[in-house]
C-alpha positions in Angstrom: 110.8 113.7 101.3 108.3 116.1 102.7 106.2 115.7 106.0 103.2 115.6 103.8 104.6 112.2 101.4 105.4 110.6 104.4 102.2 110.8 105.7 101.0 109.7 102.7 103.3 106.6 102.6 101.9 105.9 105.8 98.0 105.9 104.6 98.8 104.1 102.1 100.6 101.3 103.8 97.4 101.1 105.7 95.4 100.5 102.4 94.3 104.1 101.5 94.2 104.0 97.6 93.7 107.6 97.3 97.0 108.6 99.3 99.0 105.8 96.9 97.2 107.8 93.9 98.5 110.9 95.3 101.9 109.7 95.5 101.8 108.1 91.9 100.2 111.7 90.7 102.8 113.5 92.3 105.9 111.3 90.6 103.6 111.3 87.0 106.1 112.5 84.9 109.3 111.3 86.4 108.0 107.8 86.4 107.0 108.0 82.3 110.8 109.6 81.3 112.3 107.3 82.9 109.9 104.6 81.3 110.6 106.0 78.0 114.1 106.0 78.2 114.4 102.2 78.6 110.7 101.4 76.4 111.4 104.4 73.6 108.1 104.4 72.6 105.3 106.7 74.3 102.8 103.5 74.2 105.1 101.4 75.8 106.0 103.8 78.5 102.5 104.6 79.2 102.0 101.2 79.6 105.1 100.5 82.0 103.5 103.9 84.0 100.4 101.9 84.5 101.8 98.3 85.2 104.1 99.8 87.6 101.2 101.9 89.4 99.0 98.2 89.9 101.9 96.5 91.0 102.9 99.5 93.9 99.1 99.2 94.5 99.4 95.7 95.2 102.4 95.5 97.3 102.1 98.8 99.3 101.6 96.8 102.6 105.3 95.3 102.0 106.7 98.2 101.5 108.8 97.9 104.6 111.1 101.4 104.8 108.3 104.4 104.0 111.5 107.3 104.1 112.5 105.4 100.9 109.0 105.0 99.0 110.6 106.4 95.9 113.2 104.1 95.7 111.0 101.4 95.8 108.9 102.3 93.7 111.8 102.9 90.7 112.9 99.9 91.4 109.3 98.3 90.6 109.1 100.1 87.4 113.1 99.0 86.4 111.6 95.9 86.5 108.6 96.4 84.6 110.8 98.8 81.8 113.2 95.8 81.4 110.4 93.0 81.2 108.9 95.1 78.3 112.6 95.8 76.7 113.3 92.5 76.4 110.1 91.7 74.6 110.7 94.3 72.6 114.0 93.6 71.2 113.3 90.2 70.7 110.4 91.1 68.7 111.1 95.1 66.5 114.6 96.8 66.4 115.4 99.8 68.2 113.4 103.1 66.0 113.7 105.9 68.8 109.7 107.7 68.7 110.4 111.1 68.0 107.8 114.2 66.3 109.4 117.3 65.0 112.2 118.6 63.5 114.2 120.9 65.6 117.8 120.8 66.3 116.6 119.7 70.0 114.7 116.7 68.9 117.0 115.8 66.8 119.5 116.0 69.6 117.1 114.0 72.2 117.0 110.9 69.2 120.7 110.8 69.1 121.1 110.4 72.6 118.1 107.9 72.9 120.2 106.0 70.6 123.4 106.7 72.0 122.0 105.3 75.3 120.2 102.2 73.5 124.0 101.1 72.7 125.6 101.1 75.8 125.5 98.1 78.4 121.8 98.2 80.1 124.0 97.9 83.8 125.6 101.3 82.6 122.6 102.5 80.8 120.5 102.0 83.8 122.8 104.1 86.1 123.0 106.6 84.1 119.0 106.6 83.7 118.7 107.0 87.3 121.6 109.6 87.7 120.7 112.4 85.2 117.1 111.4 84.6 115.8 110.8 88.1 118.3 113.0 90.1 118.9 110.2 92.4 122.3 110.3 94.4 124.8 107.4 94.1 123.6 106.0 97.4 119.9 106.0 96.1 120.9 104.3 92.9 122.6 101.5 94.8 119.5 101.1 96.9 117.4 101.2 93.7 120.0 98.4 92.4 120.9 96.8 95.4 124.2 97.0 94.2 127.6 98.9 96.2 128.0 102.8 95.8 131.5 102.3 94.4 129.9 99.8 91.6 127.3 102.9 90.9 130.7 105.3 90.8 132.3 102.6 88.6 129.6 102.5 85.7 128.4 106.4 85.7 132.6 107.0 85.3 132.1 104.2 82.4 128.9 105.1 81.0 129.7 108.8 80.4 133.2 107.2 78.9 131.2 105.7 76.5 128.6 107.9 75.7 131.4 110.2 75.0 133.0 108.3 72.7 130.2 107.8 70.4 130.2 111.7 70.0 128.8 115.5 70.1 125.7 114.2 71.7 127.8 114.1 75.2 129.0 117.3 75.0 124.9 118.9 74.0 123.5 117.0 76.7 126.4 118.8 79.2 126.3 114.7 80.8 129.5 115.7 83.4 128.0 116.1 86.7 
């Protein structure tokens, strides 16, 4: 984290919305692939994006550890991603949102539904692992779960992804 977030986190701790919109700004994009990957559909993950931004604006002053602001705040939108999931699957199927026709796209919608079919406790990790770039130590802060469970389910996950095929193998899913 740099000198600059943390005094951010700080500010915004204190009740400065404008440093807590920086911070939001600044992890934009992350927050809305990550959103997408559980949501699939750019509405939906715009919508967790927002809903996750009110609820970090109303619970800054908890935040009780600044140095891990980011994990805290995936873990608000994890929450969010799996409230709207499971309202979507008990209302639509699964129909990955993807435009265009290239090879890549095409790629990106076969792992989207590669991923929708494995476990959500191995899907999540995974997520947060090659999507987010968070270390296995983050992830179990993220999860409050142990490290060796986060090793566990990433060894698992990338079993199963590679056994439903090529897409594994595009996607080069071995760090």
């Amino acid at each position: 984290m740099m000198m600059e977030d943390a005094d951010l986190i700080l500010a915004a701790r204190a009740g400065d919305q404008e440093a807590l919109s920086k911070l939001l700004i600044a992890r934009q994009t992350k927050l809305y692939k990550t959103a997408y990957l559980y949501v699939h559909t750019q509405a939906d993950a715009l919508d967790v994006v927002q809903e996750t931004s009110l609820r970090a604006l109303l619970s800054i002053g908890k935040l009780r550890q600044p140095q891990y602001f980011d994990t805290w705040l995936i873990r608000i939108l994890i929450n969010v991603a799996q409230k709207v999931y499971r309202q979507q699957t008990n209302t639509i199927p699964f129909v990955p949102e993807i435009t265009g026709d290239s090879t890549l796209t095409d790629l990106h919608a076969d792992l989207m539904s590669d991923l929708a079919m494995i476990p959500e406790n191995f899907r999540v990790v995974l997520i947060l692992f090659y999507f987010n770039d968070l270390e296995v130590e983050e992830i179990a802060r993220v999860l409050r779960i142990p490290a060796g469970t986060v090793r566990s389910r990433l060894t698992r996950g990338r079993k199963m992804l590679r056994e439903r095929g090529a897409v594994y193998r595009e996607y080069r899913l071995e760090r």
